[in-house]
C-alpha positions in Angstrom: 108.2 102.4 106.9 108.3 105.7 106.7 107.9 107.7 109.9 108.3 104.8 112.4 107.7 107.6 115.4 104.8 108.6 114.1 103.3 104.6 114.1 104.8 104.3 117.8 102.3 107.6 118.4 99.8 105.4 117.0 100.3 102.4 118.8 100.5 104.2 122.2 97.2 105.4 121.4 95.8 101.7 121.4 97.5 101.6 124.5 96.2 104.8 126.4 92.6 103.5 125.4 93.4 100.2 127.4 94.3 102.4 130.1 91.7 104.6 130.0 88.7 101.8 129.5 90.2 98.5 130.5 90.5 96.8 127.3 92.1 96.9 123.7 89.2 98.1 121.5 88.1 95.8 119.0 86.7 98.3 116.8 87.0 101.8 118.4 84.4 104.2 116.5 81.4 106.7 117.7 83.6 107.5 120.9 83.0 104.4 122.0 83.9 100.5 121.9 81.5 98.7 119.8 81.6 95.0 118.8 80.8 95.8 114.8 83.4 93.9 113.1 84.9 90.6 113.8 88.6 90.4 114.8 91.2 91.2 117.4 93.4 93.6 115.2 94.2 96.4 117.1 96.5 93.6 118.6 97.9 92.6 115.4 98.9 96.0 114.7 100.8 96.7 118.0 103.4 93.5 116.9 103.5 94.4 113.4 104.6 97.6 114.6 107.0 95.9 117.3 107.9 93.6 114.7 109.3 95.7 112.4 111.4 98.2 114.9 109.2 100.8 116.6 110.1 101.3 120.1 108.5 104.3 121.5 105.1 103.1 122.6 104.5 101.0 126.1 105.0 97.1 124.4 104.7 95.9 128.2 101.5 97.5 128.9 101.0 96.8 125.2 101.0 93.4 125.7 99.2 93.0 128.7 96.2 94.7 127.0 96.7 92.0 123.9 97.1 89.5 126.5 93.8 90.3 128.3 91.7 90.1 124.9 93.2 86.5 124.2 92.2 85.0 127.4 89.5 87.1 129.1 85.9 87.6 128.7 84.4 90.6 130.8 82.9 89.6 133.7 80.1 92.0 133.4 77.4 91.8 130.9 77.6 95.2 130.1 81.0 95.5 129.2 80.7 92.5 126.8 77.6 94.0 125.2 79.2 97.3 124.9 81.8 95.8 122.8 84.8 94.8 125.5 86.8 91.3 124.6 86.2 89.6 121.5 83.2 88.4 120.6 82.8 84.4 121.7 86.0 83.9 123.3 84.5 81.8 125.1 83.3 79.1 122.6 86.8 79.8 120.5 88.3 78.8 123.5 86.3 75.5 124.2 86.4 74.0 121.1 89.4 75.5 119.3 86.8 77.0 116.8 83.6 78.7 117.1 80.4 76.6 116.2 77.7 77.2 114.2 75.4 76.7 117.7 77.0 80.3 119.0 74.7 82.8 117.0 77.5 85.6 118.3 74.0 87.3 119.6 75.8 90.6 121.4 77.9 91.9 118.4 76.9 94.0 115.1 78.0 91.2 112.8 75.9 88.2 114.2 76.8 84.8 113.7 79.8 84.8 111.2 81.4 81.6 113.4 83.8 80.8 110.4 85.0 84.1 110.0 85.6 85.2 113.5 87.5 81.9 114.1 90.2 82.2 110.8 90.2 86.3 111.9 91.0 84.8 115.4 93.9 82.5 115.0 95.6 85.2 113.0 95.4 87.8 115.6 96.8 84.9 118.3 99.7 84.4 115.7 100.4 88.3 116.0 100.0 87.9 119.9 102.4 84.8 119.4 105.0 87.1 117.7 104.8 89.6 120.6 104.8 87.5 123.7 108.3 85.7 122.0 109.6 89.4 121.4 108.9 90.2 125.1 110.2 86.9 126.6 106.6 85.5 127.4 107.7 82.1 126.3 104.8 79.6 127.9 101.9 82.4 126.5 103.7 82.0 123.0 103.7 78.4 122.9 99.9 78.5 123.7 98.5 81.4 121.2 101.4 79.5 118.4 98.8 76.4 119.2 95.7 78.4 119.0 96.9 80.1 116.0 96.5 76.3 113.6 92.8 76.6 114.7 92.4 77.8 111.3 92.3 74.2 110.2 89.4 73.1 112.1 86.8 75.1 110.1 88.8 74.3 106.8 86.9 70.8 105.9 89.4 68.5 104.9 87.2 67.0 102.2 86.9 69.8 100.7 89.5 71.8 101.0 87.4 75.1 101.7 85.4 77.4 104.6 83.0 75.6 106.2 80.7 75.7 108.9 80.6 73.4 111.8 78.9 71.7 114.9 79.7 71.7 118.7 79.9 68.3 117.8 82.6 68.0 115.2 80.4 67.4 112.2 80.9 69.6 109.0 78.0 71.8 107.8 79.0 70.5 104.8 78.3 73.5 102.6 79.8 72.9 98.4 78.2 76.9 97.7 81.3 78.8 97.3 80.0 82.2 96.3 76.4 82.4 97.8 76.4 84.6 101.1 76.4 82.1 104.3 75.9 83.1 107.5 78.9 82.0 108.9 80.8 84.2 106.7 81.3 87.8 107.0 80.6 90.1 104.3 81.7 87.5 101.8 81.7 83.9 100.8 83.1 80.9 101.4 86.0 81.2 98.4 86.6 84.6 99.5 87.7 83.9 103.2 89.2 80.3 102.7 92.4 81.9 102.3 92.5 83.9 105.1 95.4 81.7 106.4 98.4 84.6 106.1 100.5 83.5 108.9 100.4 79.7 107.7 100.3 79.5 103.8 102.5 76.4 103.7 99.9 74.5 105.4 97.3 75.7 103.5 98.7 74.8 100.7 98.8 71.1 101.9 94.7 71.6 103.6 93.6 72.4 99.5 95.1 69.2 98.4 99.3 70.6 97.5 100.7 72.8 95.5 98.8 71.6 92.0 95.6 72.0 92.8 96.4 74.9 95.3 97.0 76.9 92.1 94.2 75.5 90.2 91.8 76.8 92.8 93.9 80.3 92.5 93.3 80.3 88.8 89.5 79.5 89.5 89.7 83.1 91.6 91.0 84.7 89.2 90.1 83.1 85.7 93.1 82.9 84.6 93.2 79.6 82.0 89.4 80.3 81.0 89.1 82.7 78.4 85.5 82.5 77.7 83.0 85.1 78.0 80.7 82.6 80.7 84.4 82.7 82.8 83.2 84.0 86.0 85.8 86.0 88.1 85.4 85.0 92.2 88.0 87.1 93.1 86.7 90.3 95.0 89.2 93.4 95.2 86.7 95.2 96.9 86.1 92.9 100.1 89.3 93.6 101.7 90.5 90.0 103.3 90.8 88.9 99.7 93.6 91.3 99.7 96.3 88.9 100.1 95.0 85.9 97.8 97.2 87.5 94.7 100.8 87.2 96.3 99.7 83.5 97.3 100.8 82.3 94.0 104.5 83.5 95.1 104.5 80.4 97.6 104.1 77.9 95.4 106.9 79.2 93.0 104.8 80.7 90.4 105.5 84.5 90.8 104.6 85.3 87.1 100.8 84.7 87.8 101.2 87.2 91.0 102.3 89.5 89.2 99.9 88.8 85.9 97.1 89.3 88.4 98.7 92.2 90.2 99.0 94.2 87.3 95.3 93.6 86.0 93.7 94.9 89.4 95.7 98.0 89.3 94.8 98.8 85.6 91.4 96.9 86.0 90.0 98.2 90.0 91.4 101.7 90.5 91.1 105.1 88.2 91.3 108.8 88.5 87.2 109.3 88.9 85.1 109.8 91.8 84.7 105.9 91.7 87.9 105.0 91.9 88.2 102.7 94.3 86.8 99.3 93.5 84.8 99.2 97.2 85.3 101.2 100.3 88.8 102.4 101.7 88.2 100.6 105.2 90.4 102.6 107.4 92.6 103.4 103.9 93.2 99.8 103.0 92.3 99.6 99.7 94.6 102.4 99.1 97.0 101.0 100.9 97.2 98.0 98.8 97.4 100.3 95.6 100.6 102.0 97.4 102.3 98.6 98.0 101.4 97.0 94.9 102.3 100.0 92.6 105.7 100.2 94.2 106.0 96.3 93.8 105.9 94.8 97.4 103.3 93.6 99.9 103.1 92.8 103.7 100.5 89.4 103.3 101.4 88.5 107.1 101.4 91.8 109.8 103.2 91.1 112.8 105.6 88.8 110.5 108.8 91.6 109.2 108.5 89.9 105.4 107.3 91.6 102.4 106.2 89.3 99.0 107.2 91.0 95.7 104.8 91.7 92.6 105.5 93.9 90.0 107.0 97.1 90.2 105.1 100.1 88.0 107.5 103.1 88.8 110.9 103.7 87.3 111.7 104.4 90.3 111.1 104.5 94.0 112.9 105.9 97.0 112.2 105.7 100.4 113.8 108.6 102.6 113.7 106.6 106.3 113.8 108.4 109.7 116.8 107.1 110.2 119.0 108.9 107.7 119.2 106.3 105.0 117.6 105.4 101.5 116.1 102.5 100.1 115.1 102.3 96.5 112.8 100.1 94.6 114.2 99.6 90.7 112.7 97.7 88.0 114.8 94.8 87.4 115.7 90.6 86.7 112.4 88.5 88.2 113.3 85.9 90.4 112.9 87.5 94.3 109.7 87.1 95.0 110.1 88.3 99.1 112.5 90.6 101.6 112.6 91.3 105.1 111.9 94.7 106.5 114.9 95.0 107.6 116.2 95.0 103.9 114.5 98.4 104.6 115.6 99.6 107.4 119.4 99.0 106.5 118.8 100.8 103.3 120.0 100.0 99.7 117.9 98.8 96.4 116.1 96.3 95.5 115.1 95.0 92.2 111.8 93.9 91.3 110.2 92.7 88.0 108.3 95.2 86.0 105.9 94.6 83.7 
């Protein structure tokens, strides 16, 4: 938002390392590849950067590299095991989900099938939002496909995570906040609504809009008072991050930003301990930055913002491109803008409260 050149440094730097090695990293870290965690997201941020405007990185050679991790496994072992291509393409690709069958055996995170697949058809939505951008019309329609294979490890009788077979059949699993093994560092309510680029259908998958909230209530106890009301909602596992602004989508912004408010008063402070779990590449600060200011990107590689609740009186952006654009506390009701509201400059009102 901010310095747009510098992110375009950034992103060419993801790009120089698929020149220099032959693939986007997964998880760059110790000089080296790795396969330690479990998406494709270096991907995900090239298009949110092309998404939102930043031209001065190679998006050709960009997306060739995001290309190659979509649809390619490395053809030698040793590549594979040192981290190259994502982690069971191969049975993603087969089934349209990974099954409980593929222990994941050459990555740090093993097993973790659930995960990997809702992390996976995220990234292909991003990759989805490039190829359109760059006029790759068939490979859109294909990752855009790839990206609803969220829905085959949501079971439909439940409504929630789940494992499942080569063969189709559900694990079956009702434990919703004991660690499985096909969840990564988490459980099964935390990752269920890692669906950010399809919340509509999600919404529909949990049984509509009524009971969509009621399970968001659950997360965050909101209509249970009582000192045996048990809080599932985990600030500091970072793909809860978005579940807060999901209320927004089902036209009950007031509970987003009840339960914005509490985690910034309740899961941040001025101590050494002041961050409710660790800053992952600066993302639980990052959320504290949005938040605070009243605004949050829930979908990367997709140029809209949700709205929460403003805590400044006040907050101006000075953009690289000459032009201002404030945040002011103001009448509720917008509950989402585009970034190129940004860009074009002006204010914006957001609740406070």
């Amino acid at each position: 938002i901010v310095v747009p050149t510098l992110s375009g440094r950034m992103m060419q730097s993801l790009v120089d390392m698929y020149q220099e090695g032959g693939w986007l990293p997964i998880f760059p870290c110790w000089n080296s590849y790795t396969a330690a965690m479990i998406g494709d997201h270096c991907s995900v941020a090239l298009a949110d950067a092309y998404a939102k405007g930043v031209r001065n990185f190679d998006a050709d050679k960009a997306y060739e590299a995001m290309r190659k991790n979509a649809f390619e496994t490395p053809k030698s072992f040793a590549e594979y095991k040192n981290g190259m291509g994502r982690r069971a393409l191969e049975s993603y690709l087969r089934y349209a989900y990974i099954p409980l069958e593929d222990s994941v055996k050459e990555a740090f995170h093993t097993c973790e099938q659930t995960s990997r697949t809702l992390e996976y058809a995220f990234d292909d939505f991003a990759e989805a939002q490039m190829a359109k951008m760059l006029g790759h019309d068939d490979d859109y329609n294909k990752l855009m496909a790839r990206s609803h294979n969220w829905k085959n490890v949501i079971n439909p009788k439940t409504g929630w995570a789940d494992g499942r077979y080569a063969n189709g059949k559900w694990l079956g699993c009702k434990d919703l906040v004991s660690r499985q093994s096909f969840i990564t560092e988490g459980s099964i309510c935390h990752y269920s609504w890692y669906v950010p680029h399809d919340i509509d259908a999600l919404v529909e998958r949990m049984g509509g809009k009524a009971e969509f909230e009621r399970r968001l209530d659950m997360m965050f106890a909101l209509n249970d008072s009582s000192s045996a009301a048990r809080l599932l909602y985990w600030h500091g596992n970072e793909p809860c991050h978005q579940i807060p602004y999901l209320y927004n989508y089902i036209g009950k912004p007031e509970k987003t930003r009840k339960v914005i408010r509490h985690i910034l008063d309740t899961e941040y402070s001025d101590t050494p301990g002041g961050l409710s779990g660790n800053d992952d590449a600066g993302q639980m600060s990052a959320w504290f930055m949005f938040s605070a200011m009243g605004f949050y990107p829930v979908c990367p590689a997709f140029p809209l913002y949700q709205c929460g609740v403003t805590t400044f009186d006040k907050v101006t952006f000075n953009l690289e491109n000459g032009k201002t654009f404030t945040v002011l506390p103001g009448a509720e009701g917008q509950t989402s803008f585009s970034h190129e509201d940004i860009t074009s400059g002006g204010t914006i009102r957001i609740a406070a409260e």
